[in-house]
C-alpha positions in Angstrom: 0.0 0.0 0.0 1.5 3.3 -0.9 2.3 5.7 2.0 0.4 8.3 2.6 1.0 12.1 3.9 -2.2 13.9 4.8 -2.4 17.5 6.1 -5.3 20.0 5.9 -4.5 23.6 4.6 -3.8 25.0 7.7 -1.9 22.2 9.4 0.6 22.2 5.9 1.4 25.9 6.4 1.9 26.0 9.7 4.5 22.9 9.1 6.4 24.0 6.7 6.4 27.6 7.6 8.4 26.5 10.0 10.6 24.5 8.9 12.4 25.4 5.4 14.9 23.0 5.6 11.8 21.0 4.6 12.2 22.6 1.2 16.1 21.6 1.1 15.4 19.1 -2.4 17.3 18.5 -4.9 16.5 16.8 -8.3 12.5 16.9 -8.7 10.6 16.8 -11.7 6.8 17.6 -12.5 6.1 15.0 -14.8 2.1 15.2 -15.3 -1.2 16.7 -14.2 -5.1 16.1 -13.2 -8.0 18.2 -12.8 -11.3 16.3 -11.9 -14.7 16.6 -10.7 -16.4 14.1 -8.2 -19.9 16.1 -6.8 -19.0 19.5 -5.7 -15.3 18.3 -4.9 -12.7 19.2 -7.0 -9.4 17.7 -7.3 -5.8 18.6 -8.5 -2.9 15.3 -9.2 0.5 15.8 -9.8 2.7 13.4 -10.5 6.3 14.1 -9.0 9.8 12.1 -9.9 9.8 11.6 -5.8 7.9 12.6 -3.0 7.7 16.4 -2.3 7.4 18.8 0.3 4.6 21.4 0.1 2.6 23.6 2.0 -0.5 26.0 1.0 -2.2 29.0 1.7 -4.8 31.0 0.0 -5.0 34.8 -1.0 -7.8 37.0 -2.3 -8.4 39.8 -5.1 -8.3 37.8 -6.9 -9.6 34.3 -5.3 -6.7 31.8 -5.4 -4.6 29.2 -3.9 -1.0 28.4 -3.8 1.1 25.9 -3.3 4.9 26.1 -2.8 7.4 23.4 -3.5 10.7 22.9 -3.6 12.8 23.7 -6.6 10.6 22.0 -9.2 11.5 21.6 -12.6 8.0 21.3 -14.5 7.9 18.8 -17.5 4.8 19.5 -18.8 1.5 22.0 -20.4 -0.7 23.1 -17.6 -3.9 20.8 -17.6 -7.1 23.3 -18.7 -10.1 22.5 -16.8 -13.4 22.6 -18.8 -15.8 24.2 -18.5 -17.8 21.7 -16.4 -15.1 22.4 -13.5 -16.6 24.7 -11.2 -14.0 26.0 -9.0 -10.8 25.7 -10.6 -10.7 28.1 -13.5 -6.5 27.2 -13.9 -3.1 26.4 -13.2 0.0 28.7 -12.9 3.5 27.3 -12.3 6.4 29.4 -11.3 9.8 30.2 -9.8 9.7 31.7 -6.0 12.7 32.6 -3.9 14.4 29.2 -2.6 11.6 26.5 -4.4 8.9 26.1 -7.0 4.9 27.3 -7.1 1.8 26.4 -8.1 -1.1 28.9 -8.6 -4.7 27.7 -8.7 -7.1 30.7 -9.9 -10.2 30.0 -8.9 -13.7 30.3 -10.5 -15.6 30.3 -6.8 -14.2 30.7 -3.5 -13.0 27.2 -2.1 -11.0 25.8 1.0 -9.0 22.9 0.7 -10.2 19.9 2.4 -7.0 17.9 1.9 -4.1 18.0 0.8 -1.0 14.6 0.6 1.4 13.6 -0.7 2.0 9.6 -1.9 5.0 7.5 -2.1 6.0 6.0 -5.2 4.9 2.6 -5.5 6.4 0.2 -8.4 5.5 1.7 -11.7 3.4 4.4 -10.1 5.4 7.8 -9.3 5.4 9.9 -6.5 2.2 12.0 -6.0 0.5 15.3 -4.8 -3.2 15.5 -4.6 -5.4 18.1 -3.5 -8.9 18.2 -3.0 -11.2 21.3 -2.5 -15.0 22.2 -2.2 -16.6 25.4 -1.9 -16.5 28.0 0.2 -18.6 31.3 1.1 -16.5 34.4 0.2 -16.7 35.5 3.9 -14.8 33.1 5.1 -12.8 32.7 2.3 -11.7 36.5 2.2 -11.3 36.1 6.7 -8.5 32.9 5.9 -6.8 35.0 3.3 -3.2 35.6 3.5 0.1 35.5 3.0 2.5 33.4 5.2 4.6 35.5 7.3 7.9 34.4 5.6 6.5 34.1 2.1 5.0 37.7 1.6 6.0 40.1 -1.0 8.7 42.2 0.4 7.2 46.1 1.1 8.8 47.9 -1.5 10.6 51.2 -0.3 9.8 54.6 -2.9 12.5 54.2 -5.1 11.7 50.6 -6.0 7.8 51.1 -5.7 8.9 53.6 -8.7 10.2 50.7 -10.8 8.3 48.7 -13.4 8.3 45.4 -14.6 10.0 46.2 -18.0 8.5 44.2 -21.4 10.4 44.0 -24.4 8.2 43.8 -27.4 10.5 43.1 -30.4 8.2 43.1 -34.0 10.7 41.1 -36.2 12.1 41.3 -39.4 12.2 45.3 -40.9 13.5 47.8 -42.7 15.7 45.7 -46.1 13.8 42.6 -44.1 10.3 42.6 -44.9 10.2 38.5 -43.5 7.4 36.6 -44.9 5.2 38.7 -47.9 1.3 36.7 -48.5 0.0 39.2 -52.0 0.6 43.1 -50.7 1.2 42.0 -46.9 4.4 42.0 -45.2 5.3 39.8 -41.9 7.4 43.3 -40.9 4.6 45.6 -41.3 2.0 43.5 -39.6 4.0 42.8 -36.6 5.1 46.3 -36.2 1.3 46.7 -36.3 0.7 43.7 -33.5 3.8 45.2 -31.6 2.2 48.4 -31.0 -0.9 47.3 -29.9 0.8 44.8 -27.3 3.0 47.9 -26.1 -0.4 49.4 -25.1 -2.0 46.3 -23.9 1.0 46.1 -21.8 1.6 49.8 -20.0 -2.1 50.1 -19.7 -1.5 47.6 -16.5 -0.4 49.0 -13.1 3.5 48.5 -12.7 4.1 47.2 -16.5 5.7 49.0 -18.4 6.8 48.0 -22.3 9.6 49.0 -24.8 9.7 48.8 -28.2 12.4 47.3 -30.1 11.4 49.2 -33.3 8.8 52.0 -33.7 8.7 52.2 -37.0 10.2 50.0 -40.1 13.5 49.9 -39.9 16.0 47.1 -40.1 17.6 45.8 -36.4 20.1 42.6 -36.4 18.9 40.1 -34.1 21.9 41.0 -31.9 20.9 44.5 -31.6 17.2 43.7 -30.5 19.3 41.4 -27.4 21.2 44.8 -26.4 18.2 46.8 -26.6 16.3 44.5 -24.1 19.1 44.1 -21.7 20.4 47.9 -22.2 16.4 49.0 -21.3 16.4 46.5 -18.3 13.9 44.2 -19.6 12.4 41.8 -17.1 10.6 39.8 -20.6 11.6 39.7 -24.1 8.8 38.9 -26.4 9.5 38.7 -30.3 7.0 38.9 -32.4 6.3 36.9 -36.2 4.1 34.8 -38.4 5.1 31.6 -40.3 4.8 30.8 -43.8 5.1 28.1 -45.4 6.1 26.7 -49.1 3.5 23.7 -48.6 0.7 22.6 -46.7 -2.0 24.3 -44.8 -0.9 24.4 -40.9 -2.7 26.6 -39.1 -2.7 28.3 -35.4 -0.3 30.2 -33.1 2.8 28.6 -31.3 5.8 29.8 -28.8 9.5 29.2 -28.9 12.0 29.2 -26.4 15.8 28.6 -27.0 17.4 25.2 -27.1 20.6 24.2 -29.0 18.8 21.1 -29.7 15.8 22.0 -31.6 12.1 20.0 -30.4 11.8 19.5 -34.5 12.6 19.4 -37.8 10.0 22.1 -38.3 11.5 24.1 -35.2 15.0 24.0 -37.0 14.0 24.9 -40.1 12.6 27.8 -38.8 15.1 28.9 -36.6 17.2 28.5 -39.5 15.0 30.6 -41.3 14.7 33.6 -38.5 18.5 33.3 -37.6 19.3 34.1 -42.0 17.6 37.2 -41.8 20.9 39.2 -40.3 22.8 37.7 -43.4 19.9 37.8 -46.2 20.3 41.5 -45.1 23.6 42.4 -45.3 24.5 42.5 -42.1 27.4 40.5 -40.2 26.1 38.5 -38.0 28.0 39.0 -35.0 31.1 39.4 -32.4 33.2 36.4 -31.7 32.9 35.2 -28.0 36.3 34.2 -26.2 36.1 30.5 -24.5 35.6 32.0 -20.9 32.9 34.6 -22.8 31.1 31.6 -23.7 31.3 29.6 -20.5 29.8 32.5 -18.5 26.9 33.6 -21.3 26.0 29.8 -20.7 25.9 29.3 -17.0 23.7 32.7 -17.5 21.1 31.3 -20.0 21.1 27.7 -18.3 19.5 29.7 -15.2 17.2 31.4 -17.3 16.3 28.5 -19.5 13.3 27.0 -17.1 11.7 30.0 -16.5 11.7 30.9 -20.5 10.0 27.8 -20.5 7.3 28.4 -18.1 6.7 31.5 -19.5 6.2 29.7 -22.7 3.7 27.1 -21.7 1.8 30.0 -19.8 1.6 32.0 -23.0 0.5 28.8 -24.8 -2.1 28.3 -22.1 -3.5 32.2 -22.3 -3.8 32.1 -26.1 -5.7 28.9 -26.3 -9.3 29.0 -26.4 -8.7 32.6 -28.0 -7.0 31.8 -30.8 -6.0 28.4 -33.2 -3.1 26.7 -31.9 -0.6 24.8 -33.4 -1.8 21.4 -32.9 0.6 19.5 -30.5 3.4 21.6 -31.3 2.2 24.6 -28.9 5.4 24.6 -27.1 9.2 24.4 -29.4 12.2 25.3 -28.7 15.4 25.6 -31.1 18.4 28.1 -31.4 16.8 31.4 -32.4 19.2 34.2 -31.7 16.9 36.7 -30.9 16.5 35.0 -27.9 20.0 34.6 -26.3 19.8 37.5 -23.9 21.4 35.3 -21.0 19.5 36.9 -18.3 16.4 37.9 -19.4 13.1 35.2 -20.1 12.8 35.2 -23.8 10.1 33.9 -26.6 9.5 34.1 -29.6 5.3 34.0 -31.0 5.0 32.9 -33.8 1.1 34.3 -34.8 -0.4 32.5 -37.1 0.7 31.1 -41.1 0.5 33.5 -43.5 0.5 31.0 -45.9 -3.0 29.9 -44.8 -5.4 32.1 -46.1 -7.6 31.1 -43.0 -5.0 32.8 -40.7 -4.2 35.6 -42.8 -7.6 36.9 -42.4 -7.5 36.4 -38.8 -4.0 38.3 -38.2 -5.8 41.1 -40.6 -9.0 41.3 -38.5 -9.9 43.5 -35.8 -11.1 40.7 -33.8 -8.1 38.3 -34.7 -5.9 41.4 -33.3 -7.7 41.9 -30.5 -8.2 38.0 -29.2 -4.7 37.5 -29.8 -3.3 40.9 -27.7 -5.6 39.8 -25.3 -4.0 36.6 -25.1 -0.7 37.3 -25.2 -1.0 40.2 -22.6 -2.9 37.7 -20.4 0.1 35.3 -20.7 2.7 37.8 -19.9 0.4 39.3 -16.5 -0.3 35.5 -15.2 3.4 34.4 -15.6 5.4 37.9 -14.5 2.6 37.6 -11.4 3.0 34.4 -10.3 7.0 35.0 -10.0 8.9 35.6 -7.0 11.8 37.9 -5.9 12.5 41.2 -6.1 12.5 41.1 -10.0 8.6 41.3 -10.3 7.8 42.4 -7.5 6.9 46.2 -9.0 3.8 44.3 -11.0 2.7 41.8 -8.0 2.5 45.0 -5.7 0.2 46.9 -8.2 -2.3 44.3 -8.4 -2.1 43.1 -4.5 0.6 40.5 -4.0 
């Protein structure tokens, strides 16, 4: 019989509070997760490479819960409840001082009835299960709070001042018009989609966004790195839309860097991106000495998982707004644009031009505005569900 940890939501925080040597894990992995409904109970599954410490607490405005975990390395999508799920409305996973979080927005107010953790057992991995059922907002909002050791720092005047800084890089320009579908240009349109986002973005209490270009002019991929890390950008978002010589694929996806790409398809078009400097006339870059290189990679390595969460949270906000990329949501391959080593970087790929179904939609007002909203709503979830001083300017402005 597998061995079983149980703690109520109370009982959990008030244990690990308490002790973070607790936390002190090396080595696990997220490998899957569950949302189901049984009743009025609903119930979170996560399978873990070994058994994990956790605790919980909730916080309101909006409703949600949290659970913290050691350093985590998450493996996978964040599961999307349908619509048939009452309270949770879905999962957030991200980095926090010292471990790993999960964020469960909520649809209604709900307490956690309980909350374990399972030993492996054979074939079956490690597990963490939680189960809630509803709760009236009164006493919801009363058990509200942040832990005394795990609340957002009080920001002194000169930091309070500071934003959380998004870089919004339209790609291609100027000599490099990218991808051309009859008289429409991937530079123009994402110049277009660019400026919109800059103002989706600043519009939100302590965000604010730079623009790699304003206007159509060419910018080598390694210039668009300097910008963002000369403008001390917290997010690096590049912007573009696919085309292809043959076939029909439709929808949105998100890249992140990898020297190893996910895909043939991810290759190519890294290959593709990474040709513009050169297609251009531009040289394509300094040489790095051997310890230049050896530093820039210990630098990215640490920024590589959270480039990757903000991925899959990006993924997760655009779907059900826009067409996805069927089971290719989530790539990763060597896209220059995104080796600034300290700073989370994607690159959105909008849509195929080369489907006439998706260049209407990137040419609508409605495409335009689901997809800004999406993206936007991908970049607030993830920045806001981060810990450290880094982000703390946005989690401040909308209450922790």
């Amino acid at each position: 019989m597998r061995h079983l940890a149980i703690a109520v939501a109370g009982f959990c925080c008030a244990l690990f509070c308490g002790a973070a040597s607790a936390f002190a894990q090396d080595g696990l992995t997220a490998l899957t997760a569950r949302i189901a409904e049984s009743g009025d109970a609903n119930r979170i599954e996560i399978d873990f490479s070994e058994r994990p410490a956790f605790r919980t607490f909730s916080l309101s405005d909006p409703d949600r819960l949290v659970i913290d975990f050691p350093a985590v390395d998450w493996r996978f999508e964040p599961p999307r409840p349908g619509r048939d799920v009452s309270l949770i409305g879905g999962l957030r996973f991200g980095l926090r001082r010292g471990g790993g979080r999960m964020v469960v927005d909520l649809r209604a107010p709900a307490r956690i009835e309980r909350a374990y953790t399972e030993e492996a057992d054979g074939a079956t991995p490690a597990r963490f299960v939680m189960i809630m059922r509803p709760e009236t907002a009164e006493v919801f909002a009363a058990s509200a709070g942040w832990p005394p050791d795990a609340a957002p720092e009080r920001l002194s005047r000169a930091e309070d001042a500071r934003e959380v800084v998004v870089a919004i890089d339209p790609g291609h320009g100027g000599r490099d018009v990218g991808a051309v579908a009859g008289d429409l240009a991937e530079a123009h349109l994402m110049l277009e989609y660019g400026l919109l986002l800059e103002r989706a973005i600043s519009a939100r209490p302590g965000y604010r966004a730079v623009m790699t270009r304003r206007e159509d002019v060419f910018l080598t991929l390694r210039e668009r790195v300097r910008f963002a890390r000369a403008e001390g950008a917290d997010v690096f978002v590049s912007l573009h839309a696919d085309s292809l010589k043959e076939g029909l694929a439709t929808g949105a996806s998100v890249y992140t860097l990898s020297e190893q790409a996910t895909s043939a398809e991810a290759a190519a078009l890294a290959e593709s991106e990474n040709r513009a400097d050169e297609l251009a006339g531009a040289e394509v870059g300094e040489v790095e000495t051997d310890v230049t290189h050896v530093l820039v990679s210990l630098a990215q390595r640490a920024t590589t998982e959270q480039s990757q969460s903000l991925a899959r949270t990006l993924a997760n906000a655009l779907e059900g707004r826009v067409p996805i990329l069927r089971d290719r949501a989530v790539q990763a391959a060597g896209f220059r644009v995104l080796k600034a080593p300290d700073v989370p970087s994607i690159l959105l790929e909008l849509g195929f031009m080369s489907n006439p179904r998706d260049r209407a939609r990137l040419q609508s007002e409605d495409g335009k505005a689901a997809l800004i909203e999406g993206i936007a709503a991908g970049v607030f979830a993830w920045v806001e569900a981060q810990d450290g001083e880094r982000y703390a300017p946005a989690r401040g402005a909308r209450g922790g």
